[in-house]
Jmol script that loads the backbone (N, CA, C; Angstrom):
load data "model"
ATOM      1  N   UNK A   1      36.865 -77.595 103.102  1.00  0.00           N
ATOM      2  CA  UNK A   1      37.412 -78.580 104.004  1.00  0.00           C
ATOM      3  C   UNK A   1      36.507 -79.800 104.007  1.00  0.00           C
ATOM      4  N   UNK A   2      37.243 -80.838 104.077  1.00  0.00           N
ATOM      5  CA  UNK A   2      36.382 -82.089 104.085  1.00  0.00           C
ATOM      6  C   UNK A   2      37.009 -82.920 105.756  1.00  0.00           C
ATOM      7  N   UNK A   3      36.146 -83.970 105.934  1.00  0.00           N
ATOM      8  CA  UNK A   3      36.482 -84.727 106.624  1.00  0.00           C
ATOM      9  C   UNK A   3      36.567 -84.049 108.219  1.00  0.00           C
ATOM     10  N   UNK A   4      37.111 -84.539 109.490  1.00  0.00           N
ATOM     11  CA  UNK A   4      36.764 -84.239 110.804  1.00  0.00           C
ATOM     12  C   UNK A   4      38.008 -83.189 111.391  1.00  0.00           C
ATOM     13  N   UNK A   5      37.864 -81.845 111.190  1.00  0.00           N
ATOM     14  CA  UNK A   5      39.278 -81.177 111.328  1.00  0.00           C
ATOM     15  C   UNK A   5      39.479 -80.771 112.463  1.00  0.00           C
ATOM     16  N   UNK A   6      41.131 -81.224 113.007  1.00  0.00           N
ATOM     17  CA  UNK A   6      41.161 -81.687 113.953  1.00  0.00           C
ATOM     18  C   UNK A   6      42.978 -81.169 114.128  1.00  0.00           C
ATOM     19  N   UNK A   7      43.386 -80.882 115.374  1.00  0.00           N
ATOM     20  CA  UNK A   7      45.042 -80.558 115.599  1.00  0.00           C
ATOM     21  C   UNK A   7      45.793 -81.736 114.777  1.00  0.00           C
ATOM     22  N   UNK A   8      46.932 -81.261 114.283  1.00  0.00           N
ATOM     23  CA  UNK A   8      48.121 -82.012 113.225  1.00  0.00           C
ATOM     24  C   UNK A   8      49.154 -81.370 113.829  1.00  0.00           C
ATOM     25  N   UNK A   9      49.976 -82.224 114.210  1.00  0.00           N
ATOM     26  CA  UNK A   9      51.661 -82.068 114.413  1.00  0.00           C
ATOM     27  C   UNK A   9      51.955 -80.496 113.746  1.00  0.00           C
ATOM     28  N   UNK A  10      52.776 -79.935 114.569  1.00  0.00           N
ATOM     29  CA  UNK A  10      53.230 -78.469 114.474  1.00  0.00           C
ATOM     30  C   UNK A  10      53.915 -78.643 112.640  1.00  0.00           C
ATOM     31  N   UNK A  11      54.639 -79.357 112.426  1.00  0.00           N
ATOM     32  CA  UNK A  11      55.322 -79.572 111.294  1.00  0.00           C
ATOM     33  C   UNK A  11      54.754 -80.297 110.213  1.00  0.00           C
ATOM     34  N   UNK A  12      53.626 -80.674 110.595  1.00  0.00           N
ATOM     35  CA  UNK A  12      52.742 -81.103 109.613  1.00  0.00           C
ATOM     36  C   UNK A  12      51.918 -80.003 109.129  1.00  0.00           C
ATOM     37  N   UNK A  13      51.154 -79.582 110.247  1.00  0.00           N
ATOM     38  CA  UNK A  13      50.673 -78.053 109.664  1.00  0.00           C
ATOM     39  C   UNK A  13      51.271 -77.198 109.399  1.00  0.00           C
ATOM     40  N   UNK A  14      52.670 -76.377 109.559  1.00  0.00           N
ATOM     41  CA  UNK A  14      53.417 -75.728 108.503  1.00  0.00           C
ATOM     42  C   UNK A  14      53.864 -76.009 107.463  1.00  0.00           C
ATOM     43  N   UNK A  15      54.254 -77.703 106.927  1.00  0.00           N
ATOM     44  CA  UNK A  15      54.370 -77.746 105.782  1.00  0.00           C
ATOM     45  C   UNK A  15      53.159 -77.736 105.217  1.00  0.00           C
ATOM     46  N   UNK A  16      51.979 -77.817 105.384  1.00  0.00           N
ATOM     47  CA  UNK A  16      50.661 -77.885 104.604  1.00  0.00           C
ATOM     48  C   UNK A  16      50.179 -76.488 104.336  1.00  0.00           C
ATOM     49  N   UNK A  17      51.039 -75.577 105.264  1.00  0.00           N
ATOM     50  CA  UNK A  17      50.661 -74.192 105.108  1.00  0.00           C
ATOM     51  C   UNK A  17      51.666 -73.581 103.807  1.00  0.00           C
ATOM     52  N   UNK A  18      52.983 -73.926 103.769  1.00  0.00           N
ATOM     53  CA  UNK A  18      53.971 -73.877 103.201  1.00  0.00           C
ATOM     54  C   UNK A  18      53.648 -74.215 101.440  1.00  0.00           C
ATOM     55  N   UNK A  19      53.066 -75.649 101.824  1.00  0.00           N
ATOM     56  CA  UNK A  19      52.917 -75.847 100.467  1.00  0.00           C
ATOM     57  C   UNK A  19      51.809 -75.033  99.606  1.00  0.00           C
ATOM     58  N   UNK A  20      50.904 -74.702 100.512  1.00  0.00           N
ATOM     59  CA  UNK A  20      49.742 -73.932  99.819  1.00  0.00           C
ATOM     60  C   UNK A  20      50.143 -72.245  99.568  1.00  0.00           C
ATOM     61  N   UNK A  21      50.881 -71.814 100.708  1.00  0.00           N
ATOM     62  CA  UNK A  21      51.211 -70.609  99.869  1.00  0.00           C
ATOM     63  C   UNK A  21      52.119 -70.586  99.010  1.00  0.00           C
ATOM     64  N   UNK A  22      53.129 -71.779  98.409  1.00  0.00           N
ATOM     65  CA  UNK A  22      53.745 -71.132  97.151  1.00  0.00           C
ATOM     66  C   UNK A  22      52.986 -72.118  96.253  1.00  0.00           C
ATOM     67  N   UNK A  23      51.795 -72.520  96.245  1.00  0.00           N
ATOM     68  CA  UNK A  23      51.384 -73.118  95.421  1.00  0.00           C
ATOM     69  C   UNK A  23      50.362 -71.754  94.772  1.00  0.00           C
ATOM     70  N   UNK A  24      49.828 -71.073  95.630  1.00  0.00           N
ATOM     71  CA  UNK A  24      49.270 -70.334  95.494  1.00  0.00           C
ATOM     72  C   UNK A  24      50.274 -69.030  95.038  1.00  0.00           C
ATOM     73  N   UNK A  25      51.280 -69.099  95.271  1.00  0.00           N
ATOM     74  CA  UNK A  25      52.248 -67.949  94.589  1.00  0.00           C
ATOM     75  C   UNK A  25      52.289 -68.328  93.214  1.00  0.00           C
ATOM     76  N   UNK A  26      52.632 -69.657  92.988  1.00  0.00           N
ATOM     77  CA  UNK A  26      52.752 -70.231  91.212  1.00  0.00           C
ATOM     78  C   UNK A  26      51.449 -69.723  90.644  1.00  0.00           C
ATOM     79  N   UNK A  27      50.402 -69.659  90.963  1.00  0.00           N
ATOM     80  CA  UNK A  27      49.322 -69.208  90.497  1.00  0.00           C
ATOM     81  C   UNK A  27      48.810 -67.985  89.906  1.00  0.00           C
ATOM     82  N   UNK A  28      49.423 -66.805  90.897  1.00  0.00           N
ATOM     83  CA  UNK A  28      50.169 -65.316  90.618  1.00  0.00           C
ATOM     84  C   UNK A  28      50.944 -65.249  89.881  1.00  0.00           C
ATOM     85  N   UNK A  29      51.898 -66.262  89.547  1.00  0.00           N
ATOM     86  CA  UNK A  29      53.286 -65.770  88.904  1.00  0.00           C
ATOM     87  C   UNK A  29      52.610 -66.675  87.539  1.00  0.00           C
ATOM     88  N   UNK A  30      52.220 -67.414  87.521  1.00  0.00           N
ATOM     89  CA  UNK A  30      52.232 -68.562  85.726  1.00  0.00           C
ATOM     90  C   UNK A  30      50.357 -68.398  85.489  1.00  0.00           C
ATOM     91  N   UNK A  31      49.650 -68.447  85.940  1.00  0.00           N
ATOM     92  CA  UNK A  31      48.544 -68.487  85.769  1.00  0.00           C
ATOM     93  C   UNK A  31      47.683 -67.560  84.915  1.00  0.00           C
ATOM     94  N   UNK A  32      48.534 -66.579  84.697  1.00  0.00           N
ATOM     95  CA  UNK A  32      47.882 -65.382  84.206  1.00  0.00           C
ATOM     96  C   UNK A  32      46.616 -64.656  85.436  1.00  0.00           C
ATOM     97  N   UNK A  33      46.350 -63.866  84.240  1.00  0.00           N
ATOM     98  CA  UNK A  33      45.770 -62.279  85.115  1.00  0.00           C
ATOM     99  C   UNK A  33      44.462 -63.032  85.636  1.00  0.00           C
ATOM    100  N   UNK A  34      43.425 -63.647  84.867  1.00  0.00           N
ATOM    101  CA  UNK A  34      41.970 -64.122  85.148  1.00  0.00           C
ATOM    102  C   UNK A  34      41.754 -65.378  85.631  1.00  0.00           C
ATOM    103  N   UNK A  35      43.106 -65.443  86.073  1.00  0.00           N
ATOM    104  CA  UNK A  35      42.748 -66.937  86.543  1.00  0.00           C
ATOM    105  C   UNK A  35      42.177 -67.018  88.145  1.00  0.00           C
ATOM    106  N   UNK A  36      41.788 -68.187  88.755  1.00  0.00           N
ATOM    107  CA  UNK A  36      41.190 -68.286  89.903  1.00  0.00           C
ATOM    108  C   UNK A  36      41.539 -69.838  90.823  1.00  0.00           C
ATOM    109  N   UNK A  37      41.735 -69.501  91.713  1.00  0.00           N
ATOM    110  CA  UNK A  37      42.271 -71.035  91.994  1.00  0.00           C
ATOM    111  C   UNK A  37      41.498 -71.719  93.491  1.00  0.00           C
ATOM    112  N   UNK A  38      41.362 -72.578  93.517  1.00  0.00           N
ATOM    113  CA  UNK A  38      40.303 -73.107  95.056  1.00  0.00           C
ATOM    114  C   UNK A  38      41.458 -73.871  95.611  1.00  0.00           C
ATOM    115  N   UNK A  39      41.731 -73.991  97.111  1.00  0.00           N
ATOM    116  CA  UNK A  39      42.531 -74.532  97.676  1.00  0.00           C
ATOM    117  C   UNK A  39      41.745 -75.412  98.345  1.00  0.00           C
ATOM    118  N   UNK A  40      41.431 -76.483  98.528  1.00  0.00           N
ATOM    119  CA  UNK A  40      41.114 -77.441  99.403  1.00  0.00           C
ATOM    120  C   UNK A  40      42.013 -78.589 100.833  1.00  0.00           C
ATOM    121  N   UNK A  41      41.437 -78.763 101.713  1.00  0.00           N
ATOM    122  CA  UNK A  41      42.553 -79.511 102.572  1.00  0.00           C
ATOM    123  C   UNK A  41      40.856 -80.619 102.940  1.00  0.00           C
ATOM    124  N   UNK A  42      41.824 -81.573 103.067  1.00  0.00           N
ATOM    125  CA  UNK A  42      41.072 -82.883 103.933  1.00  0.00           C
ATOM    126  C   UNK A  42      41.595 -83.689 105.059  1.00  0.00           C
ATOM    127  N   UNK A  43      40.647 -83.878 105.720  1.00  0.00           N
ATOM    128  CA  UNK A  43      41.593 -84.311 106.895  1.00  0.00           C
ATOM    129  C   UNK A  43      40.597 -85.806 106.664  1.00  0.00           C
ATOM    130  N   UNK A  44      42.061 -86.853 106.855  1.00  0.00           N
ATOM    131  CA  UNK A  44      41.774 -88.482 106.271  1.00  0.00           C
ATOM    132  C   UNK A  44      41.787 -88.742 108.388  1.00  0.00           C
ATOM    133  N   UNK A  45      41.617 -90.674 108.348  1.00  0.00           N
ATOM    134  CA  UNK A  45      41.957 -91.257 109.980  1.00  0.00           C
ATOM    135  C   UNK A  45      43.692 -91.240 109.767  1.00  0.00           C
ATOM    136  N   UNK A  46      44.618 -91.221 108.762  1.00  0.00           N
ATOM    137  CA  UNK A  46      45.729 -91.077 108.922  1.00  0.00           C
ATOM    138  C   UNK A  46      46.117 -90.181 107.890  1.00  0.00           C
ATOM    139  N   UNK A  47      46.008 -89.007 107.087  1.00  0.00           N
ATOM    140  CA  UNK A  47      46.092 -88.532 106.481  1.00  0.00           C
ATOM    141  C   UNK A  47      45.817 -87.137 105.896  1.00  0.00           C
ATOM    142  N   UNK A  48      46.359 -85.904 105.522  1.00  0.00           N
ATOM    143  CA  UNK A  48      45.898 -84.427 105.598  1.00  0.00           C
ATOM    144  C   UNK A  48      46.031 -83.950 104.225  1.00  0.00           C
ATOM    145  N   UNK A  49      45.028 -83.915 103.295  1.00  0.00           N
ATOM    146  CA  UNK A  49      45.193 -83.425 102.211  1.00  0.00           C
ATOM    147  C   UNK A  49      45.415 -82.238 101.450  1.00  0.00           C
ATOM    148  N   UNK A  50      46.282 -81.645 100.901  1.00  0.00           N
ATOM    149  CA  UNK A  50      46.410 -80.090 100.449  1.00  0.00           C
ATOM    150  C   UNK A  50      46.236 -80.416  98.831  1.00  0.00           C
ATOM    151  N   UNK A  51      44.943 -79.536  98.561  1.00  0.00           N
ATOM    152  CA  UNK A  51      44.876 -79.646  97.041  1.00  0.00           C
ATOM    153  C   UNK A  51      44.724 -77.830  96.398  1.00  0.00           C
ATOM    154  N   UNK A  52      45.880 -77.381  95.436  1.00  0.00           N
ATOM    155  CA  UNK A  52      45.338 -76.448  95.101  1.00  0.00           C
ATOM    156  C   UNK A  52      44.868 -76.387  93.562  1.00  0.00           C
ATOM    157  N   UNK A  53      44.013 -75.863  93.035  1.00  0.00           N
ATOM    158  CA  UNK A  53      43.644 -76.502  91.531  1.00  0.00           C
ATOM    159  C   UNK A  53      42.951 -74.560  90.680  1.00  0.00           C
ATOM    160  N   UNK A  54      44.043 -74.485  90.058  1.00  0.00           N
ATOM    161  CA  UNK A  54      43.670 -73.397  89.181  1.00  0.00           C
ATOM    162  C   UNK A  54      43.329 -73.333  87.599  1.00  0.00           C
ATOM    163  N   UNK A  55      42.577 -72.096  87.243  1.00  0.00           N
ATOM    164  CA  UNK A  55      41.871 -72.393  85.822  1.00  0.00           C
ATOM    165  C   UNK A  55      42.730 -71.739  84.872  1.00  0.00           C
ATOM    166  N   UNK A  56      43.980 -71.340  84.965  1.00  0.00           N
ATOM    167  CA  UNK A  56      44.592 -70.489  84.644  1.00  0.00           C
ATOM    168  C   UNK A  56      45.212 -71.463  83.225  1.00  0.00           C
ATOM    169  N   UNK A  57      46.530 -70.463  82.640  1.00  0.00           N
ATOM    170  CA  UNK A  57      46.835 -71.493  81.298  1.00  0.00           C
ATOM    171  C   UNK A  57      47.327 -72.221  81.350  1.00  0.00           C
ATOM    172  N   UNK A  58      47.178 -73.272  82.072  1.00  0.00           N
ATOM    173  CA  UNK A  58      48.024 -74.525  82.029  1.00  0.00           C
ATOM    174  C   UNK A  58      49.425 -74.874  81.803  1.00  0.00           C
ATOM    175  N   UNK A  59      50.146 -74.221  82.099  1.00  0.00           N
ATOM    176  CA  UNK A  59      51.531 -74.020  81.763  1.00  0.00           C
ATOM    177  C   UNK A  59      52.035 -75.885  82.162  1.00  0.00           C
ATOM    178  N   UNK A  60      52.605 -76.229  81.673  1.00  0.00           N
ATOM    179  CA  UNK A  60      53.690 -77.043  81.573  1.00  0.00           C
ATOM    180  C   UNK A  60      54.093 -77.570  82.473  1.00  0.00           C
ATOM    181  N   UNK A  61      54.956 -78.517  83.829  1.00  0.00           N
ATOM    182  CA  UNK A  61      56.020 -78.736  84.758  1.00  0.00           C
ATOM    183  C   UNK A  61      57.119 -78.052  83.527  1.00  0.00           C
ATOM    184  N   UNK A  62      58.407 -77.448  83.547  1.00  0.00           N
ATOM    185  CA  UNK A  62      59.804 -77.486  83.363  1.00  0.00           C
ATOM    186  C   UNK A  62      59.866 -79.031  82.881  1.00  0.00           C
ATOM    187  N   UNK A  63      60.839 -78.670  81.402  1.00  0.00           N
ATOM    188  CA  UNK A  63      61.371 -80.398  81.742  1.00  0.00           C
ATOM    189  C   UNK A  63      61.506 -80.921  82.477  1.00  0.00           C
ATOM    190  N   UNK A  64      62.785 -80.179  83.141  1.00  0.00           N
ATOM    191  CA  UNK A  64      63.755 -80.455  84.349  1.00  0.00           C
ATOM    192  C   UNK A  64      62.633 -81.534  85.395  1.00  0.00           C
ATOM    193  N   UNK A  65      61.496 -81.624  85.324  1.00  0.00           N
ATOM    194  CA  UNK A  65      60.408 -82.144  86.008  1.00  0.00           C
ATOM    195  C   UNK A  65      59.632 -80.792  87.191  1.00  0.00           C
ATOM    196  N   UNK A  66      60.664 -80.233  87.628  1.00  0.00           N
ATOM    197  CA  UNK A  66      60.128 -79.090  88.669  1.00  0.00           C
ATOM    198  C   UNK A  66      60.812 -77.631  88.479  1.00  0.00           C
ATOM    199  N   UNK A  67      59.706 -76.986  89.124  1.00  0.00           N
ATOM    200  CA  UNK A  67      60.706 -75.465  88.957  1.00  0.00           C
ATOM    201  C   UNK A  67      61.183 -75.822  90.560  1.00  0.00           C
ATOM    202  N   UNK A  68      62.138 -74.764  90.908  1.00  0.00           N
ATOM    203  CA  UNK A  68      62.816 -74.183  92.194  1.00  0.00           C
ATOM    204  C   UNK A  68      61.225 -74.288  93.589  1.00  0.00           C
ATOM    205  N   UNK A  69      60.297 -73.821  93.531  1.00  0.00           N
ATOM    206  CA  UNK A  69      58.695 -74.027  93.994  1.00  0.00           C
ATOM    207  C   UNK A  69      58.082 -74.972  94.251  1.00  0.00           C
ATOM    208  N   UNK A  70      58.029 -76.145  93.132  1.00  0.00           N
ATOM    209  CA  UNK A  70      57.437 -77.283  93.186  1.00  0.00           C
ATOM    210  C   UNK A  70      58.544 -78.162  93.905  1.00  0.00           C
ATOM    211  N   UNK A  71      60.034 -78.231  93.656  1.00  0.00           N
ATOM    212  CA  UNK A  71      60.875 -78.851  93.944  1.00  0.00           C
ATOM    213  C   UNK A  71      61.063 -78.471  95.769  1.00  0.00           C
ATOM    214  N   UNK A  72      60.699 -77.929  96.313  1.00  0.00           N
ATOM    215  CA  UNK A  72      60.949 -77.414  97.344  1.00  0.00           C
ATOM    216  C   UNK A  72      59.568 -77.788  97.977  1.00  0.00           C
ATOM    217  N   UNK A  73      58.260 -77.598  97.617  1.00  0.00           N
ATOM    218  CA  UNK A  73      57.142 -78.720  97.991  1.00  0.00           C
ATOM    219  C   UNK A  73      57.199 -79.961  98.113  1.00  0.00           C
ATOM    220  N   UNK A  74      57.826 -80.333  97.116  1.00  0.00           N
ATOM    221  CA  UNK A  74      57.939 -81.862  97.175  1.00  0.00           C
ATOM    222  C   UNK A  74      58.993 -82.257  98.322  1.00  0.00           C
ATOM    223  N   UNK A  75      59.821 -81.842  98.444  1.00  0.00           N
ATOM    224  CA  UNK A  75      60.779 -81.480  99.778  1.00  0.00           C
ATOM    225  C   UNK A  75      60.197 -81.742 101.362  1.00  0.00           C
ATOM    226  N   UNK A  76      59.180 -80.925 101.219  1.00  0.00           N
ATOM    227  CA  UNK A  76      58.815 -80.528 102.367  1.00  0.00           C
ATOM    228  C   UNK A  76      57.562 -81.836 102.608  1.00  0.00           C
ATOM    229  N   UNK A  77      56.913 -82.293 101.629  1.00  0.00           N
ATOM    230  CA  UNK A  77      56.125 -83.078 101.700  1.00  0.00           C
ATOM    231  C   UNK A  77      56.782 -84.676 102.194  1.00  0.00           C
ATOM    232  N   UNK A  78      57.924 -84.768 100.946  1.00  0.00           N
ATOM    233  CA  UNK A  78      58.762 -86.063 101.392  1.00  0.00           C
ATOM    234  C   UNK A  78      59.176 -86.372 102.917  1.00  0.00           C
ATOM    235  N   UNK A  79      60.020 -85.486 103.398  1.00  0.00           N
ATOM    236  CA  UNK A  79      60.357 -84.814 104.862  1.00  0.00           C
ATOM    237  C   UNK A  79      59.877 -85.566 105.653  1.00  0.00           C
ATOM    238  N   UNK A  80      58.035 -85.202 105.569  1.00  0.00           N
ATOM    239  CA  UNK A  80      57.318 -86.184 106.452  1.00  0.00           C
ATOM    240  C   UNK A  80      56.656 -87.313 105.820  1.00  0.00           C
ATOM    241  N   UNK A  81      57.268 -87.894 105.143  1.00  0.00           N
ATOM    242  CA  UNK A  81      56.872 -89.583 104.781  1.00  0.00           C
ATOM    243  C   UNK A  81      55.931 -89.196 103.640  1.00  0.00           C
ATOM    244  N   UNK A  82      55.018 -87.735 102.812  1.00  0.00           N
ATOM    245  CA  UNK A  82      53.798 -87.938 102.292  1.00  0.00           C
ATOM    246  C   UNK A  82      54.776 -87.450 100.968  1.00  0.00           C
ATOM    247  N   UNK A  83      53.968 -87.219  99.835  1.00  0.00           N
ATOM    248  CA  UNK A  83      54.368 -87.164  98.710  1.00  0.00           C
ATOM    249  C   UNK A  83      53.453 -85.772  97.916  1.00  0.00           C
ATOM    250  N   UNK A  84      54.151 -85.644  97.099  1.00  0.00           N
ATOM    251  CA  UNK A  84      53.135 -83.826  95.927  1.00  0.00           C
ATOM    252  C   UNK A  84      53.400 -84.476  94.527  1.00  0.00           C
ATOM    253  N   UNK A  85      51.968 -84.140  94.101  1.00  0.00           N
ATOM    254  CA  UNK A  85      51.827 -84.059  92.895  1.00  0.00           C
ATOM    255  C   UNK A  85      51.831 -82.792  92.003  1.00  0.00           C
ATOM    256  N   UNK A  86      52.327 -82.522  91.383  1.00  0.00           N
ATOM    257  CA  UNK A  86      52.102 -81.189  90.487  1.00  0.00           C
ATOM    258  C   UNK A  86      52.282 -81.118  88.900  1.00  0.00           C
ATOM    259  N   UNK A  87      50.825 -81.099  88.311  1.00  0.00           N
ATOM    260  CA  UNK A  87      50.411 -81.314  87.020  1.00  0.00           C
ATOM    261  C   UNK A  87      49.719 -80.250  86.022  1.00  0.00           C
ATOM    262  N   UNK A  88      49.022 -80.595  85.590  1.00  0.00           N
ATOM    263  CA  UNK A  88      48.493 -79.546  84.367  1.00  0.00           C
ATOM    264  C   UNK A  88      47.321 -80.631  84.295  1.00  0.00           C
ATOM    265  N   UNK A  89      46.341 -79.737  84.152  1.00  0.00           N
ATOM    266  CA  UNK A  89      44.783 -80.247  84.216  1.00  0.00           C
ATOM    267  C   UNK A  89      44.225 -80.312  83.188  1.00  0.00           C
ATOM    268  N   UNK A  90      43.521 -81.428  82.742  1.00  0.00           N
ATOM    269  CA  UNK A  90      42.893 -81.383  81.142  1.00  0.00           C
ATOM    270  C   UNK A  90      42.024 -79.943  81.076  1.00  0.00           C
ATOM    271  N   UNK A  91      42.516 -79.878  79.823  1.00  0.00           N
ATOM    272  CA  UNK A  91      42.066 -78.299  79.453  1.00  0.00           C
ATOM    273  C   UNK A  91      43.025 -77.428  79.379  1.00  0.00           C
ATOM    274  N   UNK A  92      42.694 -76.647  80.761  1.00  0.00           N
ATOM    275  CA  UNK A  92      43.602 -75.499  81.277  1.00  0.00           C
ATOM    276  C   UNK A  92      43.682 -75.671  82.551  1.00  0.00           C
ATOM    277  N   UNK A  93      44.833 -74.710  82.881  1.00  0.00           N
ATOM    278  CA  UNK A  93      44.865 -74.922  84.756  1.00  0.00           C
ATOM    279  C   UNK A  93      45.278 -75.900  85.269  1.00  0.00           C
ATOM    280  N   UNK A  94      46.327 -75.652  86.529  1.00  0.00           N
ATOM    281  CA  UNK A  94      47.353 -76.618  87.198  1.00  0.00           C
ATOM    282  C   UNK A  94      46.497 -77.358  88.045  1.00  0.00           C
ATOM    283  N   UNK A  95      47.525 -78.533  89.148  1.00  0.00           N
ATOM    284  CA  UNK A  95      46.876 -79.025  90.288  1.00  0.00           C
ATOM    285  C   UNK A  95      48.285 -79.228  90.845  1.00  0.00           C
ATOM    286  N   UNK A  96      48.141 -78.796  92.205  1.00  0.00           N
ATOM    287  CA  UNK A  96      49.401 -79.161  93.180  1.00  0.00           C
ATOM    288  C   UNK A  96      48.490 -79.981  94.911  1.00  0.00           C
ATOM    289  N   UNK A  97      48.864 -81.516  94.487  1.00  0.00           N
ATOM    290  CA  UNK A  97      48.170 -81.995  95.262  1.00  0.00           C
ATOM    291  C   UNK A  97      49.097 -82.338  96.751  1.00  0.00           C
ATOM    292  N   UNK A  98      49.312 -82.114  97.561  1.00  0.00           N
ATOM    293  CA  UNK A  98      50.011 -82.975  98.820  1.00  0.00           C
ATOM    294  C   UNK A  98      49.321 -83.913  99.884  1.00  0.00           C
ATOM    295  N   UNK A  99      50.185 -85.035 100.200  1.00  0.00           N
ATOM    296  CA  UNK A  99      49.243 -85.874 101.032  1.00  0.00           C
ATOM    297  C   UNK A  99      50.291 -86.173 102.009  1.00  0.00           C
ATOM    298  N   UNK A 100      49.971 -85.808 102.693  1.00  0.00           N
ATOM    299  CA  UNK A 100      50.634 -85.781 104.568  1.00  0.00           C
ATOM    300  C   UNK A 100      50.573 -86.699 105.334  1.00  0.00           C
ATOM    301  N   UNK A 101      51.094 -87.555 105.746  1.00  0.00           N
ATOM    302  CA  UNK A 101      50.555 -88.168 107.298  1.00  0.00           C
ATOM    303  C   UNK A 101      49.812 -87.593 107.969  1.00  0.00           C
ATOM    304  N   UNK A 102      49.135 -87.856 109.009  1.00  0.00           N
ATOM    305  CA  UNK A 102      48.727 -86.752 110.317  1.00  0.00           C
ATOM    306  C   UNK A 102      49.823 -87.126 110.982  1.00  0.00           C
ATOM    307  N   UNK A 103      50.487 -87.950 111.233  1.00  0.00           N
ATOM    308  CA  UNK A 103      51.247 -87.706 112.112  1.00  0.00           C
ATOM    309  C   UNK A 103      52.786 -88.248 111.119  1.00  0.00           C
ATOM    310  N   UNK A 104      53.769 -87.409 111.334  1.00  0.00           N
ATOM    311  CA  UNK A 104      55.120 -87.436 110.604  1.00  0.00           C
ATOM    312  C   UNK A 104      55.412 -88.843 110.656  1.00  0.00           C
ATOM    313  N   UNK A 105      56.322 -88.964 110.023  1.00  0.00           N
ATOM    314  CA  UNK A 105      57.364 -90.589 109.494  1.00  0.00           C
ATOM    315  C   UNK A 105      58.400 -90.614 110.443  1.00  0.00           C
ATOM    316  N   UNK A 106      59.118 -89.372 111.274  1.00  0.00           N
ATOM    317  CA  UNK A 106      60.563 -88.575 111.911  1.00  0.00           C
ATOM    318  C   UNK A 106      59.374 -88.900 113.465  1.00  0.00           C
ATOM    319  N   UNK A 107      58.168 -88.870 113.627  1.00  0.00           N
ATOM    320  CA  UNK A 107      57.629 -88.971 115.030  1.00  0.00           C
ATOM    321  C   UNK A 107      57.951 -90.232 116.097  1.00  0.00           C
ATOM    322  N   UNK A 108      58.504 -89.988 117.345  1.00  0.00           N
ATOM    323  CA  UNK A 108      58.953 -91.273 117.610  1.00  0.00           C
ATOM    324  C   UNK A 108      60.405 -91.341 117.541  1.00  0.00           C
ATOM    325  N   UNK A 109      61.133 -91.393 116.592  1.00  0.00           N
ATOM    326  CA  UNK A 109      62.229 -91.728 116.204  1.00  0.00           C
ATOM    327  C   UNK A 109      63.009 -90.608 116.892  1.00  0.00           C
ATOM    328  N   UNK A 110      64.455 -91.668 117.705  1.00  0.00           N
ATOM    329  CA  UNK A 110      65.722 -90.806 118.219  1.00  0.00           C
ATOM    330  C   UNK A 110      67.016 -90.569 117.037  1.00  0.00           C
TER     331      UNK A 110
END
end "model"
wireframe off; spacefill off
backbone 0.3
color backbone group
C-alpha cells in the first residue's frame, strides 16, 4: 500500500475489491502453475489505485481486445468515471492496472 489509506465510497471499494479478485483469478486460470503475482493499491488526494502484476507467461489480451474478466473490469472501473488497463509485461507476466476516483463520477448526481 502506498500513500494515506483512508475510507472510499462503499462502491468504490467493492469495485476495487472486484477488480482484484478476478484479476487475481486470471492469474490462476492463464498464468500457469509457478507463477506469482503482487497486488498493490494506492491511495492518490483524488484517486485509488489497483495494480495487479504477475510473472507468469504472458499470455496475450484476446484479439477481441478483452476476455469476458477483463471486459467486466473495465465495466466496473468505467461505472465510476476511472479507467483499467490490462496488458502483457515486457518479458513475461500480465498487469491489470485500475484507477478510481475516491470519490465516484454518479456522487451527487439525481
Amino acid at each position: 500500500m502506498t500513500g494515506c489509506v483512508r475510507q472510499v465510497p462503499d462502491e468504490v471499494d467493492s469495485a476495487a475489491y472486484r477488480i482484484v479478485q478476478e484479476a487475481l483469478t486470471n492469474v490462476s486460470r492463464h498464468a500457469g502453475q509457478s507463477a506469482a503475482a503482487r497486488v498493490r493499491v494506492g491511495y492518490g488526494p483524488d484517486l485509488i489505485t489497483v495494480q495487479v502484476d504477475d510473472d507468469g507467461a504472458g499470455r496475450k489480451v484476446p484479439p477481441s481486445g478483452a476476455g469476458l474478466g477483463l471486459i467486466g473490469m473495465r465495466e466496473r472501473a468505467t461505472a465510476l468515471g476511472g479507467h483499467l488497463v490490462a496488458q502483457g509485461r515486457p518479458g513475461r507476466g500480465f498487469t491489470v492496472r485500475a484507477e478510481l476516483p475516491a470519490v465516484p463520477a454518479s456522487a451527487g448526481q439525481s
